[in-house]
C-alpha positions in Angstrom: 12.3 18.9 -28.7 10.2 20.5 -25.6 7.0 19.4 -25.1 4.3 22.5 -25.6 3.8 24.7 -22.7 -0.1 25.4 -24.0 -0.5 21.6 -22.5 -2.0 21.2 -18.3 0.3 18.1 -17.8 3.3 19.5 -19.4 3.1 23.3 -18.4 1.8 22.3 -14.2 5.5 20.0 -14.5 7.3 23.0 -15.6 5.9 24.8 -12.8 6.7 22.6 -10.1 10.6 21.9 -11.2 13.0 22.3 -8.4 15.1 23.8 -10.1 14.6 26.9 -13.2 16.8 29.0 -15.4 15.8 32.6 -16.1 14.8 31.2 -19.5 12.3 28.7 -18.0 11.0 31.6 -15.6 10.3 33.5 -18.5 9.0 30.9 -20.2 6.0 30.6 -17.4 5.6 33.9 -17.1 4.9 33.9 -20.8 2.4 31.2 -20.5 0.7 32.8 -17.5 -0.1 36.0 -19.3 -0.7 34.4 -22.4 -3.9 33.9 -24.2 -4.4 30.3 -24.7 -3.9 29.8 -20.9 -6.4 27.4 -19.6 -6.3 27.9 -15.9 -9.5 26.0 -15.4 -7.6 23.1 -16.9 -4.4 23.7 -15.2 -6.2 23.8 -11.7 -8.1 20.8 -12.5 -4.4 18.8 -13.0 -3.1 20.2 -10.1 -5.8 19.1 -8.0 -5.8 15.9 -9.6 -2.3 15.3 -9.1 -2.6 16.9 -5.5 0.1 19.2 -6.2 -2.1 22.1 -5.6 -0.1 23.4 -2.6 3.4 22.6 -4.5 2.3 24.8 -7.0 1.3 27.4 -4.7 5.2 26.6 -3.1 6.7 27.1 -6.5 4.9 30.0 -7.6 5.8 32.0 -4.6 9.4 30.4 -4.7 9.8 32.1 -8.3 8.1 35.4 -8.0 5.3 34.1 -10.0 2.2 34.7 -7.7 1.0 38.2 -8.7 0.7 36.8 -12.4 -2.5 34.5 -11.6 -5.9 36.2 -11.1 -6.7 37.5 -7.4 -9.0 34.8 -6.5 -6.9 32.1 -7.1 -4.1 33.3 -5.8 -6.9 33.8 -2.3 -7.6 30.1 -3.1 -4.1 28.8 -3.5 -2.9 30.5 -0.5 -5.9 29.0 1.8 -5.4 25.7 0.8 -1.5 25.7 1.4 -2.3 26.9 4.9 -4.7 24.0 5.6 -2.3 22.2 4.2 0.0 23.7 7.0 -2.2 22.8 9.2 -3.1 19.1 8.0 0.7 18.2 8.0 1.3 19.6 11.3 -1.4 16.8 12.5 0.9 13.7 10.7 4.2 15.1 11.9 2.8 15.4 15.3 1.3 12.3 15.2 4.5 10.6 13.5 7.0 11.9 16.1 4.3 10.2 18.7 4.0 6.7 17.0 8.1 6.8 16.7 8.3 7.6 19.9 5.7 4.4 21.1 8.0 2.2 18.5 11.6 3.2 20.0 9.9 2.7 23.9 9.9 -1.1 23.0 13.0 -1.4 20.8 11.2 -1.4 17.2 13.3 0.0 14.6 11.3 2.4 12.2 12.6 3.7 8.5 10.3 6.1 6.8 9.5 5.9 3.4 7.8 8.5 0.9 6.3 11.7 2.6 7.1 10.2 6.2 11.1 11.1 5.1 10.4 14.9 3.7 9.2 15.5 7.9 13.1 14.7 8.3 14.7 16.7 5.8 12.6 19.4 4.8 12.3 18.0 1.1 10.3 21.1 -0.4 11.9 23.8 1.7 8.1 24.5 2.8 6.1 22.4 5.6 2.5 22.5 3.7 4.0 21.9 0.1 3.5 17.9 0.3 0.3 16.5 0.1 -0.1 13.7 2.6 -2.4 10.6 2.1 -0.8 8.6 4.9 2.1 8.0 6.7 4.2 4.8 5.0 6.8 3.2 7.9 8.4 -0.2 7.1 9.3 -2.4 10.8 11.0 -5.5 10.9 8.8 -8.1 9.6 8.6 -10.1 12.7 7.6 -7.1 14.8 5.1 -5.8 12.6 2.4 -7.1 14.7 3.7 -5.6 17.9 3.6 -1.9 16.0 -0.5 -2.7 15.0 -1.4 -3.4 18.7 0.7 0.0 19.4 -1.6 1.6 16.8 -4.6 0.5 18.4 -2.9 1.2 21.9 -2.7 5.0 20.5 -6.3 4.8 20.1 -6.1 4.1 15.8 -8.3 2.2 14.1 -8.3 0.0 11.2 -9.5 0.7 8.1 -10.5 -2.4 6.3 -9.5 -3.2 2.6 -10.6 -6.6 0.7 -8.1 -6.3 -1.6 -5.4 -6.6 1.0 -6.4 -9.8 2.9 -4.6 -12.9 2.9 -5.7 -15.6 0.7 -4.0 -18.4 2.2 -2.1 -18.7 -1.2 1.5 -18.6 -2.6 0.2 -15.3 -4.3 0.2 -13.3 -0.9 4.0 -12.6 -1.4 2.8 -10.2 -3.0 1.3 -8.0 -0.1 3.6 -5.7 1.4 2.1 -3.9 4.2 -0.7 -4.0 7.1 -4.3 -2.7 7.2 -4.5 1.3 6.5 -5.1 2.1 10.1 -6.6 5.8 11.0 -7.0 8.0 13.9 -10.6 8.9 14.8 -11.7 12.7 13.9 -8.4 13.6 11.9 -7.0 13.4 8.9 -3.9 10.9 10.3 -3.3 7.6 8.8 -0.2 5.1 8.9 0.4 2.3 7.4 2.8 -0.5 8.1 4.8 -1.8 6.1 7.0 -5.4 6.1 8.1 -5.0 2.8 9.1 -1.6 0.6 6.6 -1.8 -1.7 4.1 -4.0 -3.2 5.0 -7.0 -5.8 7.3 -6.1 -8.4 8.1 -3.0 -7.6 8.9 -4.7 -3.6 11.3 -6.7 -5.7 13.4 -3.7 -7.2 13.9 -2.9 -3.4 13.9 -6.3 -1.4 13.3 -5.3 2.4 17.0 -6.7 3.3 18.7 -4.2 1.2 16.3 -1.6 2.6 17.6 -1.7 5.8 20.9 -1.8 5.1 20.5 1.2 2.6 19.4 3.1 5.3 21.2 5.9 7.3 19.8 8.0 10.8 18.0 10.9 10.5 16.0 12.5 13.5 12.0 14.0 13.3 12.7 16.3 16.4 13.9 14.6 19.6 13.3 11.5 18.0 16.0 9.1 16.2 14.8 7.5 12.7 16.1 6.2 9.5 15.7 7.2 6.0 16.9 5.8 2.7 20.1 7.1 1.2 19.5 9.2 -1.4 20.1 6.4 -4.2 17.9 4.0 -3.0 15.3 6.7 -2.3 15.2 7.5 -5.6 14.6 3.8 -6.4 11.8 3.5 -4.2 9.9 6.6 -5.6 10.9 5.3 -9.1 9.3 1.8 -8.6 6.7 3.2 -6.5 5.7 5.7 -9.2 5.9 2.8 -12.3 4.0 -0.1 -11.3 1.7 -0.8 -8.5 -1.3 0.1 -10.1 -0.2 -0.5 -13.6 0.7 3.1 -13.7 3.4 3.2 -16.0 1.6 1.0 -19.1 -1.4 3.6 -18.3 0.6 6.0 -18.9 -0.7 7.7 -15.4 2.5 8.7 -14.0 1.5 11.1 -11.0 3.2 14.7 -11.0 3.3 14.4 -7.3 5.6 11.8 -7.8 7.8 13.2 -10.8 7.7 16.7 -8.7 9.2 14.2 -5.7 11.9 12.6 -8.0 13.2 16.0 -9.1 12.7 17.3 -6.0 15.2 14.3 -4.1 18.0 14.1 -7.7 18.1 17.8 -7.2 19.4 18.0 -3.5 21.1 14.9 -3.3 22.9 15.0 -6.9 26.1 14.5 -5.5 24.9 11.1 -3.8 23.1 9.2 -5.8 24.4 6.3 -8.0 22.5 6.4 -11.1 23.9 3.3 -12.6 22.9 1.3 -9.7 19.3 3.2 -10.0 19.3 1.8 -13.3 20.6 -1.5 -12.9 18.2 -2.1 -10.2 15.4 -1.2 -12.6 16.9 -3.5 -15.2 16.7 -6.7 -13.3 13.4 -6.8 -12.4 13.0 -5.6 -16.3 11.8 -2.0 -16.0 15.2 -0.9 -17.4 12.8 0.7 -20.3 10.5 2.2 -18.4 13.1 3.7 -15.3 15.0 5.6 -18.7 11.3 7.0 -19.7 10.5 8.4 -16.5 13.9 9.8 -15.8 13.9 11.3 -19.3 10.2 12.7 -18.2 11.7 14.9 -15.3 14.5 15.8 -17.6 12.2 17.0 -20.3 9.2 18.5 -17.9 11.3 19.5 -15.1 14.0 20.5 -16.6 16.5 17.7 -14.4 19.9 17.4 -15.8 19.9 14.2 -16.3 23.2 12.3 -15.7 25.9 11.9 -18.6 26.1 8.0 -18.1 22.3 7.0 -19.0 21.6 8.5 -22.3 17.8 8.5 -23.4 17.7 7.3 -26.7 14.6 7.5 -29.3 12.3 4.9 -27.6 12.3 6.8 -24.3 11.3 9.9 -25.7 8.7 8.5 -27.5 7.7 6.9 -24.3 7.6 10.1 -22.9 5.4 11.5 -25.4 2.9 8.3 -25.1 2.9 9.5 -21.0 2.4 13.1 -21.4 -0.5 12.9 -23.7 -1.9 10.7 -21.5 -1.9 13.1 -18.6 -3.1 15.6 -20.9 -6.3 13.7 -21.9 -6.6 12.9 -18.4 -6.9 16.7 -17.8 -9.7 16.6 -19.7 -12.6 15.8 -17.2 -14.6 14.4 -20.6 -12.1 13.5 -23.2 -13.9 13.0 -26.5 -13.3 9.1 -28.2 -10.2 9.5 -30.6 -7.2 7.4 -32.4 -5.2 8.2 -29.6 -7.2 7.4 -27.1 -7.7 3.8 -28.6 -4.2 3.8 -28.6 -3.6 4.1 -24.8 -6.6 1.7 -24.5 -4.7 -1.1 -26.8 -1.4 -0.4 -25.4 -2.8 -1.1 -21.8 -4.3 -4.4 -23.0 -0.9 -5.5 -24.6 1.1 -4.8 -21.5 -1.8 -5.6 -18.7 -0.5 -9.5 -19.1 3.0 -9.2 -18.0 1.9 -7.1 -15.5 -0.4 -8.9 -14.0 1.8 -12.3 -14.2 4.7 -10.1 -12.8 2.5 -8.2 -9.9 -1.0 -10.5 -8.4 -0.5 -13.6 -10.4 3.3 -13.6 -8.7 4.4 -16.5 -7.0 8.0 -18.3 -7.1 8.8 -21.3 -8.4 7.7 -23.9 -11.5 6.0 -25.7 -9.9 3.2 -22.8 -8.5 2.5 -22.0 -12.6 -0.8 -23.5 -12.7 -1.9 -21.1 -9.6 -0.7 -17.9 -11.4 -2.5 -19.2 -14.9 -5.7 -18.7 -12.4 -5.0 -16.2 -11.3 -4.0 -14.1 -14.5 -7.4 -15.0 -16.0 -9.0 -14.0 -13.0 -7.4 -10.2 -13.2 -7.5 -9.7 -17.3 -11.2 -10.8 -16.9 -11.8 -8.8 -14.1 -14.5 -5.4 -14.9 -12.0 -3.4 -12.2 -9.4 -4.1 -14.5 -11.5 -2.8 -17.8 -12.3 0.8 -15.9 -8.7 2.0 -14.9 -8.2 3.2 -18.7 -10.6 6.9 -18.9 -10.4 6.8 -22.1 
């Protein structure tokens, strides 16, 4: 069964599929003219989401522009030529850090937006939105790449949250200081490792590198994942760093990237190794929910060897009414609602003994007890739920 079209979550997905059938076209072309269109709502979500210029891509892409009302079509256009503009500012400012890094012999492999500059991802330069620029080094020379940073006249943004405790719980960090260049909108950040806690598990930084192949942003040689392990990194990235996934918060700018790379690269990637991946660090659950997600709202073909089942499409439907609500800038109290709420209070233990309170070995149990208690008591912890 579809999820309904009359939803902001479900119906800004649809639009910002890779791929469509003439029956999905007509489908949104339906919905556009249709009466119980909320485009207040459906703006809101994409702004939320910062897909707004995506949409804007995918709308033109499908002949679907004239269909909205004149001013926003004005207002979707402007923004996806700042957009333009803003993007031409981190890939000139990427190709210059790359650039610095290969002068003194520091390999680079980009990760998340940083990889689209390569490839052309969205077939559009202002359809990403980009937050910051994510480049993993080799551990030992991560240092060396922060004082060419600051040699290129960046400057760091400091974060709490991110420093060091002297404790077996640091493992957990995965990455430098957000660091940002002065009177733009440019920011890089250094990674170490792929990702943070579990989800740097799925993806340990020695299979990174040798998951990764060359690509080129200009003049200048890089490396990007393979397709596969690409995939993996959005999918982990997407699930569980900020308890995403047990939210049920899962970003369309995320989903709209997973479709996006399983859609070009379908020939490439390894979807049982995608999954297996998942399934040792125990997400095998939640990596079958949010494939089934793009399948559902996207309209992916999913691959014949990893078959859904019940519990994931349920799942799905626990996710997309939560985006939904979260449309809502004011959603009213209600039963489901207080389900979300109890559901993210069942799961916030394991997370949080699998993601802060992580440390290896027996014998570093007491230190994690603290620290569990310390995050499921924490007020922070209490507001991430809207609802």
């Amino acid at each position: 069964m579809d999820l309904p079209l009359d939803k902001p979550y479900n119906l800004m997905a649809l639009f910002l599929a890779p791929r469509k059938s003439e029956e999905t076209l007509q489908a949104l072309r339906n919905a556009l003219t249709g009466e119980k269109l909320d485009l207040g709502a459906l703006l809101y979500t994409a702004n939320l989401h910062m897909v707004t210029p995506l949409w804007y891509v995918r709308l033109r892409q499908d002949g679907l522009l004239p269909l909205l009302p004149e001013d926003l079509g004005e207002y979707l256009t402007a923004l996806h030529q700042a957009n333009c503009e803003r993007n031409d500012d981190f890939r000139r400012e990427l190709a210059r850090f790359l650039s610095a890094l290969k002068q003194v012999g520091i390999e680079a492999l980009l990760l998340k937006g940083a990889a689209t500059f390569c490839d052309d991802l969205y077939g559009d330069p202002g359809a990403r939105m980009m937050g910051d620029l994510d480049i993993l080094v080799p551990g030992a020379r991560a240092e060396e790449a922060r004082r060419i940073l600051e040699q290129l006249g960046y400057e760091e943004v400091p974060d709490p949250a991110m420093a060091p405790e002297g404790l077996e719980t640091d493992g957990r960090h995965h990455q430098l200081p957000r660091y940002r260049l002065p009177e733009t909108p440019v920011a890089i950040e250094i990674h170490f490792k792929v990702s943070y806690a579990q989800a740097g598990r799925v993806l340990p930084v020695e299979t990174a590198w040798s998951k990764a192949e060359p690509s080129s942003l200009g003049s200048t040689d890089t490396l990007i994942f393979e397709p596969t392990w690409r995939l993996l990194h959005n999918t982990a990235h997407a699930l569980v760093p900020h308890c995403e996934y047990i939210r049920g918060m899962i970003s369309l700018a995320q989903l709209a990237e997973f479709a996006a790379i399983a859609d070009r690269f379908c020939g490439r990637i390894d979807w049982a190794r995608w999954l297996e991946s998942g399934r040792f660090q125990g997400l095998g659950g939640s990596f079958i929910a949010y494939l089934t997600l793009a399948c559902r709202l996207m309209k992916l073909e999913g691959p014949s060897e990893i078959s859904p089942g019940r519990l994931a499409r349920l799942r799905c439907l626990r996710i997309a009414d939560a985006g939904n609500r979260n449309a809502r800038m004011n959603p009213s109290p209600s039963l489901p609602g207080l389900f979300h709420r109890l559901h993210y209070y069942a799961r916030l233990p394991l997370w949080s003994w699998q993601n802060v309170a992580y440390a290896q070995g027996w014998q570093k149990v007491p230190l994690r007890l603290r620290y569990l208690l310390k995050k499921l008591l924490n007020a922070k912890t209490r507001s991430k739920i809207p609802f």
